[in-house]
DSSP file (Angstrom, degrees, kcal/mol; ACC not computed):
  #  RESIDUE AA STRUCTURE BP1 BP2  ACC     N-H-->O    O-->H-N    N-H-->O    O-->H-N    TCO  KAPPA ALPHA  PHI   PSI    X-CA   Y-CA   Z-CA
    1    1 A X              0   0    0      0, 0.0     2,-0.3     0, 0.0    46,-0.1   0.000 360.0 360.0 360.0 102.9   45.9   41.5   82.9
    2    2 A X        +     0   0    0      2,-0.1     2,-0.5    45,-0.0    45,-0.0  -0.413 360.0 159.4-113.4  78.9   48.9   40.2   81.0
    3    3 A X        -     0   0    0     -2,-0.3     2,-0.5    44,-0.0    44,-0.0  -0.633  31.6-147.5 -67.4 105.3   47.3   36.9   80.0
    4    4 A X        -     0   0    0     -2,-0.5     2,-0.2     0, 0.0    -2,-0.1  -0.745  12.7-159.9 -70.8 128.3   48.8   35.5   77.3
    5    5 A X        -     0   0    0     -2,-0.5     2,-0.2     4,-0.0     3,-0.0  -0.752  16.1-124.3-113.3-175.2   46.4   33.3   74.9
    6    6 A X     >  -     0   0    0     -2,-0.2     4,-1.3     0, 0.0     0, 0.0  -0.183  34.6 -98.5-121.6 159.9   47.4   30.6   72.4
    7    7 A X  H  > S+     0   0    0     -2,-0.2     4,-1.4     2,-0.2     5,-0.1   0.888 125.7  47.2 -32.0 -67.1   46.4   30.7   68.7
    8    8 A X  H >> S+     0   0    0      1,-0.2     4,-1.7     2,-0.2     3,-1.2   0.945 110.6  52.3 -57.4 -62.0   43.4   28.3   69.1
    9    9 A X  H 3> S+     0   0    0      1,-0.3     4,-2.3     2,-0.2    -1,-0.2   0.874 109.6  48.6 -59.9 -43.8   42.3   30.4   72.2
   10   10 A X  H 3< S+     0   0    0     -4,-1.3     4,-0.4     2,-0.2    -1,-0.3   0.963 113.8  54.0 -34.2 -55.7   42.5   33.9   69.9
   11   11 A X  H X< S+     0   0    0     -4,-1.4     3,-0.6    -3,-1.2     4,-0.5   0.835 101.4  51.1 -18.1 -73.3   40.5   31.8   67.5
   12   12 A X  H >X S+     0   0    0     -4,-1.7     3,-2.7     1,-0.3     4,-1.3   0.965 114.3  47.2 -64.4 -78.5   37.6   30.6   69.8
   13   13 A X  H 3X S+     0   0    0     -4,-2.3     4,-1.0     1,-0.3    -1,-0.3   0.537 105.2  58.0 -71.9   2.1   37.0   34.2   70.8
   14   14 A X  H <4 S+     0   0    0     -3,-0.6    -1,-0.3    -4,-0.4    -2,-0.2   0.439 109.8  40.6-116.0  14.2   37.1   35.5   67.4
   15   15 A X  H <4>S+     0   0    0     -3,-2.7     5,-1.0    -4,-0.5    -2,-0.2   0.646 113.3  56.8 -89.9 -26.5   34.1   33.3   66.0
   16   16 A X  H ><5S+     0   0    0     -4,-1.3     3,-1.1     1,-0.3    -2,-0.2   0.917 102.2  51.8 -74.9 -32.5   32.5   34.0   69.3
   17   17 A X  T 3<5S+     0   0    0     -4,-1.0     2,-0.9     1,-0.4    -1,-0.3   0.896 106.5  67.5 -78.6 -35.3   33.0   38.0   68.3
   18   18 A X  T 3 5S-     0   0    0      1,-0.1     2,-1.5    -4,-0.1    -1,-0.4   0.152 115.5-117.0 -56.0  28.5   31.1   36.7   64.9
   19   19 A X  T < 5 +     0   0    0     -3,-1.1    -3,-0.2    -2,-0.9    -1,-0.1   0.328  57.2 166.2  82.0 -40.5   28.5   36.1   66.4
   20   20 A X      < -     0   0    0     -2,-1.5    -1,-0.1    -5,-1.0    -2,-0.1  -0.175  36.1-115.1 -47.9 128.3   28.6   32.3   65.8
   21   21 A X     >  -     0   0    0      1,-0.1     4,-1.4    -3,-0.1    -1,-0.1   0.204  32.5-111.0 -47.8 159.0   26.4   29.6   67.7
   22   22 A X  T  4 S+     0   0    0      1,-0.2     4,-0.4     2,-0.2    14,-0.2   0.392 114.2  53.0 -82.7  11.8   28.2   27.2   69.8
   23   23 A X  T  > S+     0   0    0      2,-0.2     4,-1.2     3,-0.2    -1,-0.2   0.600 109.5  48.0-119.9 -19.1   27.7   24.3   67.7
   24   24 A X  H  > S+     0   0    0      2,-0.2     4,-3.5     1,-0.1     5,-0.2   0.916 112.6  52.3 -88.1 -28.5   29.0   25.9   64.7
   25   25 A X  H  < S+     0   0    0     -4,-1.4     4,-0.4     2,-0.2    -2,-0.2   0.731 111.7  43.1 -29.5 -46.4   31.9   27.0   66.8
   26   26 A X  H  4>S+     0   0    0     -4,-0.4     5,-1.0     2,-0.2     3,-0.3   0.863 112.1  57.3 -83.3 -43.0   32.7   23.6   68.0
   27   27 A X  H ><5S+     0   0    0     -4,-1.2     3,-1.4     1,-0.2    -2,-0.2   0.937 107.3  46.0 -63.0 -50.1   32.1   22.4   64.3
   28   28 A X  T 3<5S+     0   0    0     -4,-3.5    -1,-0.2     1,-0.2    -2,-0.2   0.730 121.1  40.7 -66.4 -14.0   34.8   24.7   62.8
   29   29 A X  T 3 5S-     0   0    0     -4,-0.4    -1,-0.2    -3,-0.3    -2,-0.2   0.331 109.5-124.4-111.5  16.4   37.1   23.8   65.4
   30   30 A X  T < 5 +     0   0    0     -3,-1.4     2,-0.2     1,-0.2    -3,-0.2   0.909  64.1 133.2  38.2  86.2   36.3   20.2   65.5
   31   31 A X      < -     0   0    0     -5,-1.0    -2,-0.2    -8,-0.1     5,-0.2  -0.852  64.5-105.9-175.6 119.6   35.5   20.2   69.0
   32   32 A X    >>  -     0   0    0     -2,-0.2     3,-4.7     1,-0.2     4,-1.5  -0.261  42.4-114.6 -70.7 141.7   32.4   18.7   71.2
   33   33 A X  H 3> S+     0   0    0      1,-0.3     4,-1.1     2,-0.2    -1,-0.2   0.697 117.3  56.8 -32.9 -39.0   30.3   21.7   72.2
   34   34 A X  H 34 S+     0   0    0      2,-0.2    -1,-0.3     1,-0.2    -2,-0.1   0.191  99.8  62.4 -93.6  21.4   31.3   20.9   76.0
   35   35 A X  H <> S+     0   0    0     -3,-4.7     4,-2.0     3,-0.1    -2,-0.2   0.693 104.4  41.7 -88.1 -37.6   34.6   21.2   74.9
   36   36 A X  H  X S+     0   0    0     -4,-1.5     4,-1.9    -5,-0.2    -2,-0.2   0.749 111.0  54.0 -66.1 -25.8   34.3   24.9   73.8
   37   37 A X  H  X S+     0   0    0     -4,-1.1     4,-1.4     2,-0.2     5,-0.2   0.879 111.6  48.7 -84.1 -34.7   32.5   26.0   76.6
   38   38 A X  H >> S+     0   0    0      1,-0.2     4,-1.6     2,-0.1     3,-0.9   0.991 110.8  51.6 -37.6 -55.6   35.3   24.4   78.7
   39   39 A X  H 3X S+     0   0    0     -4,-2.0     4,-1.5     1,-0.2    -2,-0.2   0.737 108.3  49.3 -51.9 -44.5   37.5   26.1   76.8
   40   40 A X  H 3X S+     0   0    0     -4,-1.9     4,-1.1     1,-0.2    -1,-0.2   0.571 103.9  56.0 -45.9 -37.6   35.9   29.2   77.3
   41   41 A X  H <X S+     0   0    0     -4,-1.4     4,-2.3    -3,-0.9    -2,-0.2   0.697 104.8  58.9 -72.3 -34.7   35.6   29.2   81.0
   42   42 A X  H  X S+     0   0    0     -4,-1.6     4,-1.0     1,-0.2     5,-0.4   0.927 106.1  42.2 -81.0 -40.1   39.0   28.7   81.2
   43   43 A X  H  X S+     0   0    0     -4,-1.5     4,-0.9    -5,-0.2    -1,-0.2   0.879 111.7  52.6 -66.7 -28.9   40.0   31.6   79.4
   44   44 A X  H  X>S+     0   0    0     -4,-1.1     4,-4.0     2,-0.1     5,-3.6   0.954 114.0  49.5 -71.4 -43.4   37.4   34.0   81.1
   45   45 A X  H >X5S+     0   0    0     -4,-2.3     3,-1.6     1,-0.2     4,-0.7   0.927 108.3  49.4 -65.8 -66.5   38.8   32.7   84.5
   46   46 A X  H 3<5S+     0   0    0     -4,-1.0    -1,-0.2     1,-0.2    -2,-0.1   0.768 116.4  45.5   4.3 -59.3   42.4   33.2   83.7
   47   47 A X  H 3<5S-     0   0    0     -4,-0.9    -1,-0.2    -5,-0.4    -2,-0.2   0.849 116.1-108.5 -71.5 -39.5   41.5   36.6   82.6
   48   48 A X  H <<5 +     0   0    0     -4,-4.0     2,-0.4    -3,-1.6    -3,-0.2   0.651  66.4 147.7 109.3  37.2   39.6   37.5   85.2
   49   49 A X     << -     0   0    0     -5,-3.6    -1,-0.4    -4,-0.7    -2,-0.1  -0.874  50.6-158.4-131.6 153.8   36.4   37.6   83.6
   50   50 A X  S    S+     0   0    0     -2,-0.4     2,-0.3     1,-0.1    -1,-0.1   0.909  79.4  29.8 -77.1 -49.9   32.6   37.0   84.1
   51   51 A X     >  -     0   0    0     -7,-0.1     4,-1.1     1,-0.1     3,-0.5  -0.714  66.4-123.3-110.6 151.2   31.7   36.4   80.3
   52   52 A X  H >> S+     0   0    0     -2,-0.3     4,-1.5     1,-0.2     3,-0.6   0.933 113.8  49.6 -56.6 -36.2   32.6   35.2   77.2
   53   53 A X  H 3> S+     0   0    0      1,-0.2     4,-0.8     2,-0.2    -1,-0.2   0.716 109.1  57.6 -90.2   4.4   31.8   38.7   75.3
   54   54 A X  H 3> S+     0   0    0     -3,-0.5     4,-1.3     2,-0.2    -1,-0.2   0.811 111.2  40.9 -74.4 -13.7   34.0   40.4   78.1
   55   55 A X  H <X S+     0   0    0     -4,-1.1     4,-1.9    -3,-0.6     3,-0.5   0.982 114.7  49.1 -70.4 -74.5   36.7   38.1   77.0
   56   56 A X  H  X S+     0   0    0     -4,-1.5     4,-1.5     1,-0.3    -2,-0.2   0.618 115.9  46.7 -70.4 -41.2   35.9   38.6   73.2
   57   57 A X  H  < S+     0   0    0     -4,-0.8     4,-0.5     2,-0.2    -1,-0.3   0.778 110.4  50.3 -98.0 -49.1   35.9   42.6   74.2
   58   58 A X  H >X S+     0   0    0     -4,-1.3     4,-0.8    -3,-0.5     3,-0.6   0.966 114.0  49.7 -54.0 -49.7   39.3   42.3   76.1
   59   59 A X  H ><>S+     0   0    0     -4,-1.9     5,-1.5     1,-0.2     3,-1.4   0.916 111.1  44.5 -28.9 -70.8   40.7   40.3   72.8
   60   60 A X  T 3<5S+     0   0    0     -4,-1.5    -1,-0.2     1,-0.2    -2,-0.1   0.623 109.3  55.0 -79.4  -8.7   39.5   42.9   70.2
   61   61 A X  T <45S+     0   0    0     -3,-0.6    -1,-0.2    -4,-0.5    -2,-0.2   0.763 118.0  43.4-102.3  -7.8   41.0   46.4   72.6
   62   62 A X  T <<5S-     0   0    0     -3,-1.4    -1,-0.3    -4,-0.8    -2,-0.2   0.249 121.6-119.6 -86.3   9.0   44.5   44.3   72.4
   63   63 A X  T   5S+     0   0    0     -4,-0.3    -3,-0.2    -5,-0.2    -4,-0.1   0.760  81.7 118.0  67.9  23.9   44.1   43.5   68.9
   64   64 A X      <       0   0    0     -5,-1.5    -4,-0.2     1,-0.2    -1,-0.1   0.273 360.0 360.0-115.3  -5.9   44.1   40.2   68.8
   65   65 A X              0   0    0     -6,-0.3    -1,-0.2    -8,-0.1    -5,-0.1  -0.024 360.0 360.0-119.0 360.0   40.5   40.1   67.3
């Protein structure tokens, strides 16, 4: 997988690796709640991925988290 992500996209998975709700997620990034979970779907598919914390898990074993 050599997926490149964006700044924002690093972002969104590294509140999601906090732990952080999706409405407080969407609130620090000033973004409707079905706008992160888009956002999120798009990055797991890209990747090749089933879930958000396998995304969040891919992130953090490149460093990017």
């Amino acid at each position: 997988m050599n997926a490149v992500l964006d700044r924002e996209e690093v972002a969104l998975l590294a509140f999601f690796a906090e732990g952080l709700p999706l409405d407080s997620i969407a609130r620090r990034l000033e973004l409707s709640d079905r706008t992160v979970r888009r956002r999120m779907r798009s990055i797991c598919d890209r990747l090749g991925l089933a879930t958000p914390i396998q995304a969040v898990v891919w992130a953090a074993r490149r460093g990017l988290i």
